[in-house]
C-alpha positions as CSV (number, residue, x, y, z in Angstrom):
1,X,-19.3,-60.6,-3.2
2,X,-20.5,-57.2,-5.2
3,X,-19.4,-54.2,-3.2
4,X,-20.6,-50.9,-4.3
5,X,-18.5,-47.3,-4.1
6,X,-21.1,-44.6,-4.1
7,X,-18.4,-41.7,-3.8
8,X,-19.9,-40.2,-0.4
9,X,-17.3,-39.5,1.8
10,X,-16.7,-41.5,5.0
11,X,-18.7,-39.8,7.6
12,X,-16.3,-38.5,10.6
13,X,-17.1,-38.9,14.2
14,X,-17.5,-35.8,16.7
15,X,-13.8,-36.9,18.0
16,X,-12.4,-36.4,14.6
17,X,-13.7,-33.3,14.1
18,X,-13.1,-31.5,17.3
19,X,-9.7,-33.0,17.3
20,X,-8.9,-31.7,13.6
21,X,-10.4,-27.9,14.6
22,X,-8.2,-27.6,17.4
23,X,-5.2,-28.5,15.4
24,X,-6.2,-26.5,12.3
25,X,-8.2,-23.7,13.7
26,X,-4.8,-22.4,16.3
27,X,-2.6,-22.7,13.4
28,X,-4.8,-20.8,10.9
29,X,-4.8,-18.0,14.0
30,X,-1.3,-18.1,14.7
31,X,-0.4,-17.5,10.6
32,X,-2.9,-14.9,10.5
33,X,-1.7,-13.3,13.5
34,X,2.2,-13.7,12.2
35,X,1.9,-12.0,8.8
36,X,-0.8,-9.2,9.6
37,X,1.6,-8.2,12.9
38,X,4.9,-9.0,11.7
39,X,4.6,-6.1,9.6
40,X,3.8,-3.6,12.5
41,X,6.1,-5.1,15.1
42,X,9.2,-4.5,12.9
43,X,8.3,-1.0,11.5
44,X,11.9,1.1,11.2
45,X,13.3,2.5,8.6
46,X,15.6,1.1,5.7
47,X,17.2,3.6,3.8
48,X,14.5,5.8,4.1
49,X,15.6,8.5,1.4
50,X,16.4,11.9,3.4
51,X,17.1,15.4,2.4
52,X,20.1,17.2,4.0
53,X,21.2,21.0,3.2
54,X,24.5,21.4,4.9
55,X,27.9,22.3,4.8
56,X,30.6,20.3,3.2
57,X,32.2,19.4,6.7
58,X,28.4,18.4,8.0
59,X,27.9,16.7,4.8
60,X,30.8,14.5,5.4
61,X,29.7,13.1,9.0
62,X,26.1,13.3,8.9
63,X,25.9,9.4,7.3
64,X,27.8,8.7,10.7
65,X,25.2,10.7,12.6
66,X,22.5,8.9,11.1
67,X,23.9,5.7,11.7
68,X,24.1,6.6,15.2
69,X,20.5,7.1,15.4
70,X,19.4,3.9,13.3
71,X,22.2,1.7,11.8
72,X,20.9,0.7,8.2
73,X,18.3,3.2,8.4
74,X,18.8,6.4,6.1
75,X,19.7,7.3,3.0
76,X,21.0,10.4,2.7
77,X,20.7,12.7,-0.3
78,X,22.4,16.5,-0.2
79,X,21.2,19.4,-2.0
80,X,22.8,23.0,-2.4
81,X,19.5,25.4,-1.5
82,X,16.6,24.6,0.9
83,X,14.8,25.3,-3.0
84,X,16.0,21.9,-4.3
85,X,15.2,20.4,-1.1
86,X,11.4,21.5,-1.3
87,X,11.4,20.6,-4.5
88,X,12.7,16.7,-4.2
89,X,10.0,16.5,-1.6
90,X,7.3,17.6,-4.4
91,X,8.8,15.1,-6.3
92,X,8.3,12.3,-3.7
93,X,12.1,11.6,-4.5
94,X,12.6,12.1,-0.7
95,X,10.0,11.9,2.5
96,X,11.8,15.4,4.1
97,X,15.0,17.4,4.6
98,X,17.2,18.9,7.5
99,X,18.4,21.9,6.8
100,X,21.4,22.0,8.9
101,X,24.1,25.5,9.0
102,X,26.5,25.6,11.6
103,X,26.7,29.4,11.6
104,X,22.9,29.5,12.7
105,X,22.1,26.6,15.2
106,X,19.0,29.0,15.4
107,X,17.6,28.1,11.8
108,X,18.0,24.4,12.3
109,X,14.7,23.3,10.2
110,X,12.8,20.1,9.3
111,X,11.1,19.9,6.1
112,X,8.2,17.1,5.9
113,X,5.4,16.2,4.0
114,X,3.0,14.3,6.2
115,X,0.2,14.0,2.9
116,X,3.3,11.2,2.1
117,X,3.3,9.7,5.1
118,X,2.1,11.3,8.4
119,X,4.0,8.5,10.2
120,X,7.1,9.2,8.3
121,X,6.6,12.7,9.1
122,X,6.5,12.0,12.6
123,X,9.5,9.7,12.5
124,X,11.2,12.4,11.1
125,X,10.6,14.8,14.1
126,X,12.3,12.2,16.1
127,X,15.1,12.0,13.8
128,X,15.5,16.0,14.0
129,X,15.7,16.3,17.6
130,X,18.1,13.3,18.0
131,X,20.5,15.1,15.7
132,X,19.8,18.3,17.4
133,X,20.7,16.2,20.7
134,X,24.4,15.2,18.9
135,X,24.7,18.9,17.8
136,X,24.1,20.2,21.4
137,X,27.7,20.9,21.5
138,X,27.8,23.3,18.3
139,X,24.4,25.3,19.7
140,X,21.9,23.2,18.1
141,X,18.3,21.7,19.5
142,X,15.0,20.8,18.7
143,X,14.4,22.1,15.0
144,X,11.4,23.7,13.5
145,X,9.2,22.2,11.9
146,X,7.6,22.8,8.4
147,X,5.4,20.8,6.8
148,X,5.8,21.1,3.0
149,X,2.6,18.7,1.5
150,X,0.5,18.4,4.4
151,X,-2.4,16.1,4.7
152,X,-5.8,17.6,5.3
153,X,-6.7,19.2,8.3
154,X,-9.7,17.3,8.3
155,X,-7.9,13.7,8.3
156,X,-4.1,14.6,9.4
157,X,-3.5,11.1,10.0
158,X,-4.9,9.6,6.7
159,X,-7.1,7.1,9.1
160,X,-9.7,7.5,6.0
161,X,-7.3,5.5,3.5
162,X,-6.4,2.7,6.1
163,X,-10.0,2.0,6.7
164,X,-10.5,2.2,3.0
165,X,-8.5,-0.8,2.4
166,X,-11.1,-3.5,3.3
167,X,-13.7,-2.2,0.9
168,X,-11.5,-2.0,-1.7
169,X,-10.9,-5.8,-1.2
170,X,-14.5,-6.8,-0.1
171,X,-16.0,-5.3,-3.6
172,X,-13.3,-6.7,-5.8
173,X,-13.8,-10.0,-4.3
174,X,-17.9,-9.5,-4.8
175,X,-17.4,-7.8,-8.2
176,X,-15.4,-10.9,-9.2
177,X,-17.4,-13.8,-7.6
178,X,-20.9,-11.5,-9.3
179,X,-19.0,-11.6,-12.7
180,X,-17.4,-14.9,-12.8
181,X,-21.4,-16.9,-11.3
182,X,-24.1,-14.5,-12.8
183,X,-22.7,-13.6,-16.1
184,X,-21.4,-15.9,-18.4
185,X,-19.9,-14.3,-22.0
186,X,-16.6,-12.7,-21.7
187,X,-18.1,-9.1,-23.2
188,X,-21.2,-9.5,-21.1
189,X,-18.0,-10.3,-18.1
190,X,-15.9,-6.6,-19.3
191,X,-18.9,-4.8,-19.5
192,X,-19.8,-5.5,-16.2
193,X,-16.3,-5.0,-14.6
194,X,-16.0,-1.1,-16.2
195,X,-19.6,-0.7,-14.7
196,X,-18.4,-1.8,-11.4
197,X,-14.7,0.3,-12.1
198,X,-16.9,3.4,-12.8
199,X,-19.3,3.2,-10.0
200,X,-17.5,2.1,-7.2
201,X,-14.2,4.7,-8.0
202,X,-16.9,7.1,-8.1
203,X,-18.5,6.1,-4.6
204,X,-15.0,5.5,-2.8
205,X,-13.6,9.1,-3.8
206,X,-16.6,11.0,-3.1
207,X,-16.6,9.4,0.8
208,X,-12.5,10.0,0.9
209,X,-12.6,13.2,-0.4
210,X,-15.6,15.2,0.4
211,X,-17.3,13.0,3.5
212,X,-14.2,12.4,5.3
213,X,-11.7,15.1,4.2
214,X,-8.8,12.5,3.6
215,X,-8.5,13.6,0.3
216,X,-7.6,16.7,-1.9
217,X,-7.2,17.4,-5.2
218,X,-9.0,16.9,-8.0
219,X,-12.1,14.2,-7.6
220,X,-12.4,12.8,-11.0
221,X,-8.3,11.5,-10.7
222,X,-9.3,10.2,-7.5
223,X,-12.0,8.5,-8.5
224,X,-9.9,7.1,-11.4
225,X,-7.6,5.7,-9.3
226,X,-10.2,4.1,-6.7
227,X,-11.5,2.6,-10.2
228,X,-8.5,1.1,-11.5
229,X,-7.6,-0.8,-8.3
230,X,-10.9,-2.1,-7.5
231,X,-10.7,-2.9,-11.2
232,X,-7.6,-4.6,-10.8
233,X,-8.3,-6.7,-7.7
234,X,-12.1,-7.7,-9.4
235,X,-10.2,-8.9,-12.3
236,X,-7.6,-10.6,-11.1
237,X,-9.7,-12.8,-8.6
238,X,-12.4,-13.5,-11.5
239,X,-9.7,-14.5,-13.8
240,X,-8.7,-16.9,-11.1
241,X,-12.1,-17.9,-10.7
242,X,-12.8,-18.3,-14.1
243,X,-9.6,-20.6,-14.3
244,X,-9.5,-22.4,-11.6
245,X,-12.8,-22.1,-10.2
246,X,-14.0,-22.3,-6.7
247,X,-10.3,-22.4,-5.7
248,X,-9.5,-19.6,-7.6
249,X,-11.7,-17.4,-5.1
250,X,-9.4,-18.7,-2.5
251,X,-6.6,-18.0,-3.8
252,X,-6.8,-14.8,-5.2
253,X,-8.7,-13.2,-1.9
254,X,-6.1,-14.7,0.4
255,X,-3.5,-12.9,-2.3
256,X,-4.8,-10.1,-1.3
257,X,-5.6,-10.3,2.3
258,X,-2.6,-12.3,3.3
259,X,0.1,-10.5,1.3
260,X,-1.2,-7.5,-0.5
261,X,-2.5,-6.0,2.6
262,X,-0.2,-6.4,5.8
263,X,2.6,-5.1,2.7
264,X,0.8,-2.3,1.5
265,X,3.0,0.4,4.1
266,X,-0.7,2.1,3.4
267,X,-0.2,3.2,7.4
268,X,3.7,4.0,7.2
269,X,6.2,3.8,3.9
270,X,7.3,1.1,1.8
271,X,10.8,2.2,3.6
272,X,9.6,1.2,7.3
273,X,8.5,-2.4,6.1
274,X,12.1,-5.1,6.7
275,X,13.3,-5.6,2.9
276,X,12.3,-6.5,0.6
277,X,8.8,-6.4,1.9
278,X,8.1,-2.8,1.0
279,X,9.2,-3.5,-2.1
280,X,6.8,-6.4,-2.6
281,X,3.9,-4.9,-1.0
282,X,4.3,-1.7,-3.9
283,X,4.2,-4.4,-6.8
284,X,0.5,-5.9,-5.4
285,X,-2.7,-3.9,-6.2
286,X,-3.1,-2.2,-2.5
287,X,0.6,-1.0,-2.3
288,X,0.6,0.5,-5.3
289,X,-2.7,2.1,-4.7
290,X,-1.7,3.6,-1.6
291,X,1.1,5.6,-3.3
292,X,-0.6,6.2,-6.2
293,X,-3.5,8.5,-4.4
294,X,-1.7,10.0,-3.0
295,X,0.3,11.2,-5.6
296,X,-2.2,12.1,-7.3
297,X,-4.4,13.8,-4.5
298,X,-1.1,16.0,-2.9
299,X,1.7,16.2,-5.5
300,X,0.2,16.4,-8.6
301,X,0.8,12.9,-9.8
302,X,4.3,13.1,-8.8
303,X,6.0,9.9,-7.8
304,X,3.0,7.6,-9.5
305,X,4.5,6.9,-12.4
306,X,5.1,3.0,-10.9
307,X,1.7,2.2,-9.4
308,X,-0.1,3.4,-12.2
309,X,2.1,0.5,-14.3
310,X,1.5,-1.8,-11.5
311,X,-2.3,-1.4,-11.0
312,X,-2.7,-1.8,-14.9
313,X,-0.9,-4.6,-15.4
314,X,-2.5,-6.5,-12.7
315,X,-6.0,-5.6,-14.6
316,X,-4.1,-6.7,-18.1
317,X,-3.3,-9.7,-15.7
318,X,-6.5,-10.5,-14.4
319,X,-8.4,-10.1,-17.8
320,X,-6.1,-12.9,-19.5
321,X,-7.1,-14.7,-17.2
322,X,-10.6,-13.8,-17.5
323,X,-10.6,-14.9,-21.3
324,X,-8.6,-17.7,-21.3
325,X,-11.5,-18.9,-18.6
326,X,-14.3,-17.6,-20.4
327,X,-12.9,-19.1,-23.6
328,X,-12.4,-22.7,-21.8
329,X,-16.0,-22.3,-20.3
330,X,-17.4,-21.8,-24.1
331,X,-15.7,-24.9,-25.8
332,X,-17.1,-27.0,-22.8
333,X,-20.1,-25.8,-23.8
334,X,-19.9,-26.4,-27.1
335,X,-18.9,-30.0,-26.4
């Protein structure tokens, strides 16, 4: 008896398949629902990096102070002059500073920079009046306020950048699957990609800055910055694509929706995310985007100096990739 394999698949039956959807589909929801809210549920500080002007005796219990208010949660850093303090803010070496003189409860003052973080800056209010609560005794209370960097009054709470992050993600992913299916020689593939880099930063900072007001600073540096991560993410899911194929796509989107995105602290601070997430998210494209504009949009590039490493090395990344799959395409070819 001759039997014959054709290679179709063994068609399912309606029970099979509502069966299999019911099992797959809740746990596909539930993981979604785990690492995009995980993130949110669990915002508090870890050693967010503080400023503190004081006196030596102040200076010697604040860290108990602090970890009064949220065990784990500060790091403290001193400085002499409320000068230096303004200063390590401009650097982005710290999110704010108390300055804190026993002799005038009166002057009690909070330094922040919401353009950093405007949900840092309000944790930091918090933060201020709970040690004006534990100072009661020596005269102390709610302090003023002064905003150092602020965000623009036109977008206070940065809502333009959070919204920003799907489009960033939705024309890398295009950009890569348009590169990887309608063009087929690597140059023809680069060429394309700093087309797309050029365009799209161009498009991105122009809403951010001058449609929405989320954005200050100098447009062209924005619009490098948009650029180089929709550059990054375009070439680092083509390069996947070109390797891998079909399953490439996959993986490289769901790099980015599933990891790079609930870690990005874009809404908060790598220092509210539990550790070591923050520190994750800051080495994937949309982490170290988010830092990077807005260094370079409030404090003058300040701070950047990481994200600027990271997003280029993902492109370096993604365009190995991209050759070794446009190389491997091109001897198939020739064979």
């Amino acid at each position: 008896m001759n039997v014959r394999f054709t290679g179709d698949p063994m068609p399912r039956s309606p029970t099979h398949i509502v069966l299999g959807s019911s099992l797959l589909l809740p746990l596909l929801a539930s993981t979604m629902l785990y690492i995009f809210a995980w993130p949110a549920v669990n915002t508090k500080p870890h050693r967010l990096p503080v400023g503190f002007v004081t006196t030596p005796t102040l200076e010697a219990r604040l860290p108990r102070l602090l970890e009064q208010i949220q065990e784990g949660g500060f790091e403290p850093r001193f400085y002499k002059s409320e000068l230096e303090a303004r200063a390590a803010i401009q650097r982005r070496e710290i999110y704010g500073a108390l300055l804190i003189d026993p002799a005038t409860p009166s002057d009690f003052t909070l330094l922040t920079a919401s353009a950093a973080s405007p949900a840092v800056a309000q944790l930091l209010t918090g933060i201020g009046n709970s040690l004006g609560a534990l100072l009661s005794a020596a005269g102390f209370s709610s302090p003023k306020v002064n905003d150092v960097v602020p965000a623009t009054s036109s977008d206070p709470r940065q809502a333009g950048l959070a919204t920003g992050v799907l489009p960033l993600i939705l024309s890398g992913a295009i950009t890569a699957l348009l590169l990887v299916r309608g063009l087929g020689r690597l140059g023809q593939r680069i060429v394309g990609l700093g087309l797309v880099m050029l365009t799209t930063g161009a498009s991105l900072a122009a809403i951010w800055q001058y449609a929405f007001g989320t954005l200050a600073g100098s447009y062209g540096l924005n619009a490098l910055v948009a650029g180089l991560t929709v550059g990054a993410i375009a070439a680092f899911v083509a390069g996947l694509g070109a390797t891998m194929g079909t399953p490439g796509f996959g993986l490289g989107l769901a790099t980015l929706l599933w990891l790079s995105n609930p870690f990005s602290a874009i809404n908060s601070a790598p220092q509210l995310l539990p550790e070591p997430w923050g520190a994750i998210g800051q080495g994937l494209p949309l982490g170290a985007f988010g830092t990077l504009i807005r260094s370079v949009a409030f404090f003058n590039g300040e701070g950047g100096g990481q994200a600027w490493t990271v997003l280029s090395l993902w492109l370096c990344f993604g365009l190995a990739l991209l050759w070794v799959g446009s190389r491997r395409a091109a001897q198939g070819a020739k064979a």
